[in-house]
N, C-alpha and C positions, 0 to 999 in steps of 0.2 A: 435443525440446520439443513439437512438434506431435502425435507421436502417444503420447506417454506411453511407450515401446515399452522393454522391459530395455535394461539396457547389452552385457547379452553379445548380444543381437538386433544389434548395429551390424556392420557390415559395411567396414571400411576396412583398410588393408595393418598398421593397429598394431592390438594388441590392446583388446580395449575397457576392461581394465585400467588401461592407458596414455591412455586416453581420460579414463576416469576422475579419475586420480590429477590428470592437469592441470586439470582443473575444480576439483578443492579447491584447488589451488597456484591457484589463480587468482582462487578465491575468497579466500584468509585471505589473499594482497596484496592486493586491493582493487581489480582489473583490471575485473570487470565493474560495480562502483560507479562507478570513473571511468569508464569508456565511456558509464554512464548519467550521469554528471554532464556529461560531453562534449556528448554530443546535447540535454541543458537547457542548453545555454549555447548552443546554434548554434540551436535554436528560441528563444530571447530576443533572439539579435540578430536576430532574423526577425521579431519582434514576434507571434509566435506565444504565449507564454506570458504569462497571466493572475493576477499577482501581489498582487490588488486581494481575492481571495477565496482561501482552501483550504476543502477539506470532508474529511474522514475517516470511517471506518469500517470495522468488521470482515466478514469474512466466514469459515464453516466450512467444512473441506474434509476429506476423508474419510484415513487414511493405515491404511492394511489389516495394512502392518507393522510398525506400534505404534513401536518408537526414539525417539530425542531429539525432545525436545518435543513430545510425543503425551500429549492425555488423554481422557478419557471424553468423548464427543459431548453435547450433552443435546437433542440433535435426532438422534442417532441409536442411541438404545437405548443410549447408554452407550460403544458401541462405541469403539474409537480413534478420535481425531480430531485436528484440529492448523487453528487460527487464523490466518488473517493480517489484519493490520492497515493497511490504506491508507490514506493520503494525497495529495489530490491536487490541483493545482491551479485557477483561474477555467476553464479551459477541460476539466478533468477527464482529464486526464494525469499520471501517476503522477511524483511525487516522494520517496517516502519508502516503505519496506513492510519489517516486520518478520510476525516470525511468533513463537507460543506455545502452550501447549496449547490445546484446543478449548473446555476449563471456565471456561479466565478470560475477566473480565466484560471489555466494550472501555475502559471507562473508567481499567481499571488497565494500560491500552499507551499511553494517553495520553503520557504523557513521551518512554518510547519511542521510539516514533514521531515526536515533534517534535525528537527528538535529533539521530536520524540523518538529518533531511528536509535537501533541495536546498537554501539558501536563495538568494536575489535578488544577482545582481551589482553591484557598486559602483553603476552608474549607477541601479538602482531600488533600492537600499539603504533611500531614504527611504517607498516607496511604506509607505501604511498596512493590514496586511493581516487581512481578516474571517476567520475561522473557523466553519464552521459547521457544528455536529451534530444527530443526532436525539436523542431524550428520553432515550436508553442512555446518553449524556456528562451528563446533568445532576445537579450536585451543584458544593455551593462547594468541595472542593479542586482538582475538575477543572478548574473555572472561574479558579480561582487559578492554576494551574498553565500553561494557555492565556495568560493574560493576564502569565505572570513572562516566557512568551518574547516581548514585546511583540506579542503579537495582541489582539484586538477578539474575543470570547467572544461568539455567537451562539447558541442552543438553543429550540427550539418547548416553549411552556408546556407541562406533564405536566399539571396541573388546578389548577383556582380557589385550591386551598390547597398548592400549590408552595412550601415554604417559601427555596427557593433562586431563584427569582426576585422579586426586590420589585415590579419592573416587569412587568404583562402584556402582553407585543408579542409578538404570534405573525407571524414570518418574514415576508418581504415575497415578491411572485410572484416578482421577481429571487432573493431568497436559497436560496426553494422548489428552481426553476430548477438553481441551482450544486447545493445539496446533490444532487439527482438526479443530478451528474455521477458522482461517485463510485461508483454503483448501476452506473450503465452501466460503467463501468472495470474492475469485476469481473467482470463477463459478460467482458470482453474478454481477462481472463486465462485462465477459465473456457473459453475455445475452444483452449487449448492442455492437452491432457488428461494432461498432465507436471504441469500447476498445477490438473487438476481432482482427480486423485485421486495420493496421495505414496506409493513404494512404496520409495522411498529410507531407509535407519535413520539417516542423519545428518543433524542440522538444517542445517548449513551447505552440505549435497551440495545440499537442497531449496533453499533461500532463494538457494545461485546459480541456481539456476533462474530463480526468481523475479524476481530483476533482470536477470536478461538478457531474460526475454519484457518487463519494463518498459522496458528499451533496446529492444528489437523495436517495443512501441507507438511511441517516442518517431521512431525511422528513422520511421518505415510513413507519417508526421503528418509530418514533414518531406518529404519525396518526394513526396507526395500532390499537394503545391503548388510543385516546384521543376520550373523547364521541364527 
Protein backbone atom coordinates (compact mmCIF):
# COMPACT_ATOMS: atom_id res chain seq x y z
CA UNK A 1 0.00 0.00 0.00
CA UNK A 2 2.68 2.42 0.88
CA UNK A 3 4.88 2.00 -1.94
CA UNK A 4 2.54 1.29 -4.80
CA UNK A 5 5.18 -1.63 -5.71
CA UNK A 6 3.84 -4.87 -8.22
CA UNK A 7 2.53 -7.71 -6.53
CA UNK A 8 5.14 -10.00 -8.00
CA UNK A 9 7.78 -7.23 -6.37
CA UNK A 10 6.55 -8.93 -2.87
CA UNK A 11 8.79 -10.99 -1.22
CA UNK A 12 7.23 -13.71 1.33
CA UNK A 13 7.56 -17.64 1.58
CA UNK A 14 3.83 -17.60 -0.55
CA UNK A 15 3.73 -16.69 -3.84
CA UNK A 16 2.30 -13.18 -4.56
CA UNK A 17 -0.44 -14.90 -6.50
CA UNK A 18 -1.49 -16.29 -3.28
CA UNK A 19 -1.18 -13.08 -1.97
CA UNK A 20 -3.31 -11.74 -4.26
CA UNK A 21 -6.03 -14.17 -4.63
CA UNK A 22 -6.69 -13.62 -0.65
CA UNK A 23 -7.20 -9.90 -1.16
CA UNK A 24 -10.16 -10.40 -3.41
CA UNK A 25 -11.54 -13.27 -1.02
CA UNK A 26 -11.42 -10.74 1.34
CA UNK A 27 -12.69 -8.15 -0.40
CA UNK A 28 -16.09 -9.69 -1.99
CA UNK A 29 -16.70 -11.05 1.89
CA UNK A 30 -16.52 -7.96 3.21
CA UNK A 31 -13.31 -8.36 5.71
CA UNK A 32 -11.74 -5.13 5.20
CA UNK A 33 -15.31 -3.11 5.35
CA UNK A 34 -15.82 -4.59 8.61
CA UNK A 35 -12.48 -3.93 9.97
CA UNK A 36 -13.14 -0.39 8.79
CA UNK A 37 -16.63 -0.46 10.30
CA UNK A 38 -14.78 -2.00 13.62
CA UNK A 39 -12.32 0.77 14.24
CA UNK A 40 -15.59 3.55 13.58
CA UNK A 41 -17.40 1.99 16.33
CA UNK A 42 -14.18 1.97 18.76
CA UNK A 43 -13.30 5.65 17.81
CA UNK A 44 -17.24 6.50 18.68
CA UNK A 45 -16.97 4.99 21.98
CA UNK A 46 -13.99 7.23 22.38
CA UNK A 47 -15.91 10.13 21.39
CA UNK A 48 -13.67 10.59 18.75
CA UNK A 49 -16.14 10.78 16.01
CA UNK A 50 -17.97 13.76 14.78
CA UNK A 51 -21.53 12.89 13.79
CA UNK A 52 -23.15 16.52 13.84
CA UNK A 53 -21.45 17.24 10.14
CA UNK A 54 -20.15 14.95 6.85
CA UNK A 55 -18.53 16.59 3.84
CA UNK A 56 -17.98 14.64 0.60
CA UNK A 57 -16.19 14.83 -2.37
CA UNK A 58 -14.38 13.43 -5.24
CA UNK A 59 -11.07 13.13 -6.29
CA UNK A 60 -8.93 11.98 -9.81
CA UNK A 61 -6.33 9.45 -9.75
CA UNK A 62 -4.39 8.26 -12.60
CA UNK A 63 -4.82 4.20 -13.57
CA UNK A 64 -2.06 3.67 -16.37
CA UNK A 65 -3.65 0.19 -16.96
CA UNK A 66 -6.92 1.29 -18.06
CA UNK A 67 -9.45 -2.02 -16.56
CA UNK A 68 -12.61 -1.76 -14.72
CA UNK A 69 -13.73 1.36 -14.05
CA UNK A 70 -11.36 3.50 -16.04
CA UNK A 71 -12.29 6.51 -18.10
CA UNK A 72 -10.88 9.24 -19.87
CA UNK A 73 -9.29 12.02 -17.36
CA UNK A 74 -10.57 15.46 -18.40
CA UNK A 75 -7.55 16.80 -16.38
CA UNK A 76 -5.40 14.63 -17.99
CA UNK A 77 -5.60 14.68 -21.73
CA UNK A 78 -8.03 12.25 -21.79
CA UNK A 79 -5.86 9.62 -20.68
CA UNK A 80 -7.09 6.76 -18.27
CA UNK A 81 -8.37 7.61 -15.19
CA UNK A 82 -10.58 6.26 -12.24
CA UNK A 83 -12.50 8.51 -9.40
CA UNK A 84 -13.07 8.20 -6.05
CA UNK A 85 -15.71 9.51 -4.06
CA UNK A 86 -15.31 10.42 -0.32
CA UNK A 87 -17.10 10.84 2.62
CA UNK A 88 -16.23 11.75 5.63
CA UNK A 89 -17.03 12.64 8.95
CA UNK A 90 -17.11 16.22 11.58
CA UNK A 91 -13.78 15.47 12.29
CA UNK A 92 -12.67 14.40 8.58
CA UNK A 93 -12.19 10.75 8.77
CA UNK A 94 -13.25 8.61 6.17
CA UNK A 95 -16.50 6.77 6.35
CA UNK A 96 -17.81 5.91 3.09
CA UNK A 97 -15.47 5.68 -0.42
CA UNK A 98 -16.55 4.36 -3.62
CA UNK A 99 -14.83 4.55 -6.78
CA UNK A 100 -16.00 5.20 -10.85
CA UNK A 101 -14.54 6.29 -13.93
CA UNK A 102 -12.70 9.60 -13.96
CA UNK A 103 -15.64 11.32 -16.47
CA UNK A 104 -18.41 11.06 -14.05
CA UNK A 105 -19.49 14.27 -12.68
CA UNK A 106 -19.46 13.89 -8.46
CA UNK A 107 -22.97 14.62 -8.18
CA UNK A 108 -24.02 11.40 -9.98
CA UNK A 109 -22.00 9.23 -6.77
CA UNK A 110 -23.89 11.08 -4.64
CA UNK A 111 -26.33 8.08 -3.61
CA UNK A 112 -23.53 5.88 -4.01
CA UNK A 113 -21.60 6.96 -1.61
CA UNK A 114 -24.42 7.61 1.03
CA UNK A 115 -25.43 4.11 0.48
CA UNK A 116 -22.52 2.26 1.51
CA UNK A 117 -21.43 5.10 4.36
CA UNK A 118 -20.87 4.04 8.22
CA UNK A 119 -23.77 5.24 9.78
CA UNK A 120 -24.11 6.41 13.81
CA UNK A 121 -24.68 3.75 16.58
CA UNK A 122 -27.86 3.23 18.38
CA UNK A 123 -26.87 5.68 20.92
CA UNK A 124 -26.33 8.70 18.36
CA UNK A 125 -28.99 7.44 16.10
CA UNK A 126 -30.95 10.63 16.95
CA UNK A 127 -27.93 13.11 16.39
CA UNK A 128 -29.16 15.44 13.40
CA UNK A 129 -26.51 15.29 10.67
CA UNK A 130 -25.21 18.42 8.09
CA UNK A 131 -23.95 17.57 4.87
CA UNK A 132 -21.87 19.61 3.30
CA UNK A 133 -20.48 20.26 -0.40
CA UNK A 134 -18.97 22.48 -2.73
CA UNK A 135 -20.86 24.16 -5.85
CA UNK A 136 -20.02 20.45 -8.01
CA UNK A 137 -23.18 18.93 -5.57
CA UNK A 138 -25.65 21.73 -6.39
CA UNK A 139 -28.75 21.03 -7.98
CA UNK A 140 -32.39 20.02 -6.52
CA UNK A 141 -32.14 16.13 -7.27
CA UNK A 142 -28.81 16.08 -5.40
CA UNK A 143 -30.36 17.98 -2.83
CA UNK A 144 -33.42 15.72 -2.64
CA UNK A 145 -31.52 12.89 -2.63
CA UNK A 146 -29.21 14.24 0.63
CA UNK A 147 -32.12 15.14 2.41
CA UNK A 148 -34.31 11.41 1.49
CA UNK A 149 -31.31 9.86 3.66
CA UNK A 150 -32.44 12.32 6.56
CA UNK A 151 -29.48 14.84 6.17
CA UNK A 152 -29.62 18.61 6.52
CA UNK A 153 -28.35 19.71 2.58
CA UNK A 154 -25.63 22.38 2.83
CA UNK A 155 -23.86 23.92 -0.58
CA UNK A 156 -22.18 27.50 -1.07
CA UNK A 157 -24.28 29.76 -3.50
CA UNK A 158 -22.98 29.19 -7.37
CA UNK A 159 -24.28 32.97 -8.07
CA UNK A 160 -27.09 35.58 -7.55
CA UNK A 161 -29.28 33.57 -10.09
CA UNK A 162 -28.86 30.04 -8.66
CA UNK A 163 -32.06 28.73 -9.49
CA UNK A 164 -31.61 25.78 -6.97
CA UNK A 165 -31.10 27.79 -4.00
CA UNK A 166 -34.23 30.04 -2.91
CA UNK A 167 -32.25 31.03 0.22
CA UNK A 168 -28.67 32.99 -0.22
CA UNK A 169 -26.66 31.73 2.87
CA UNK A 170 -23.30 31.28 1.91
CA UNK A 171 -21.69 28.51 4.60
CA UNK A 172 -20.70 29.54 7.92
CA UNK A 173 -16.65 29.87 9.07
CA UNK A 174 -17.62 26.53 11.04
CA UNK A 175 -19.24 24.66 7.79
CA UNK A 176 -16.22 26.34 5.67
CA UNK A 177 -13.96 24.72 8.31
CA UNK A 178 -15.58 20.86 8.04
CA UNK A 179 -15.91 21.02 4.19
CA UNK A 180 -11.98 21.47 4.20
CA UNK A 181 -11.80 18.37 6.15
CA UNK A 182 -12.45 16.19 3.34
CA UNK A 183 -9.50 18.07 1.05
CA UNK A 184 -7.19 17.12 3.77
CA UNK A 185 -8.43 13.37 3.87
CA UNK A 186 -7.47 12.84 0.40
CA UNK A 187 -3.99 14.12 0.59
CA UNK A 188 -3.85 11.48 3.31
CA UNK A 189 -4.69 8.74 0.93
CA UNK A 190 -2.68 10.28 -1.76
CA UNK A 191 0.68 9.46 0.57
CA UNK A 192 0.01 5.88 0.07
CA UNK A 193 0.99 5.65 -3.77
CA UNK A 194 -1.06 2.25 -4.18
CA UNK A 195 -4.01 5.05 -3.90
CA UNK A 196 -2.06 7.63 -5.94
CA UNK A 197 -1.71 6.07 -9.07
CA UNK A 198 -3.84 2.30 -9.92
CA UNK A 199 -1.99 -0.27 -11.88
CA UNK A 200 -4.36 -3.00 -10.80
CA UNK A 201 -7.20 -4.12 -13.92
CA UNK A 202 -9.85 -4.87 -11.25
CA UNK A 203 -11.99 -2.44 -9.60
CA UNK A 204 -12.52 -4.40 -6.71
CA UNK A 205 -8.42 -5.43 -6.30
CA UNK A 206 -8.31 -1.34 -6.23
CA UNK A 207 -11.13 -0.26 -3.83
CA UNK A 208 -9.67 -3.05 -1.21
CA UNK A 209 -6.97 -1.14 -1.24
CA UNK A 210 -8.82 1.66 -0.55
CA UNK A 211 -10.59 0.65 2.58
CA UNK A 212 -7.88 -0.73 4.09
CA UNK A 213 -5.67 2.50 3.92
CA UNK A 214 -9.17 3.97 5.25
CA UNK A 215 -8.92 1.51 8.21
CA UNK A 216 -5.16 2.44 8.36
CA UNK A 217 -6.31 6.25 8.82
CA UNK A 218 -9.02 5.32 11.24
CA UNK A 219 -5.91 2.85 13.67
CA UNK A 220 -3.27 5.61 13.10
CA UNK A 221 -6.36 8.37 14.89
CA UNK A 222 -7.08 5.90 17.56
CA UNK A 223 -3.45 5.28 18.84
CA UNK A 224 -2.39 8.64 18.33
CA UNK A 225 -4.36 9.29 21.74
CA UNK A 226 -4.39 5.76 23.48
CA UNK A 227 -1.68 5.71 26.43
Amino acid sequence: MRTGCQWKALRYPCSYQTIHKWLLRWQREGVFQAILEALVREAESMGLVNWAYMSMDGSLGKSRRGGEDCGPSPVDRKKGGIKRSLLVEGNGYPIAIITAPANVPDLNLVEATLKVRIKPSAANAGVRTTLIVDRGYRGQKVKETIEKEGLVYRAPPRDREDPYHRIDIPLTKEERAVRAQVERCHSWFVNYRACLVRYSYRKESHLAVLTFVAALIWWRRIVSITP
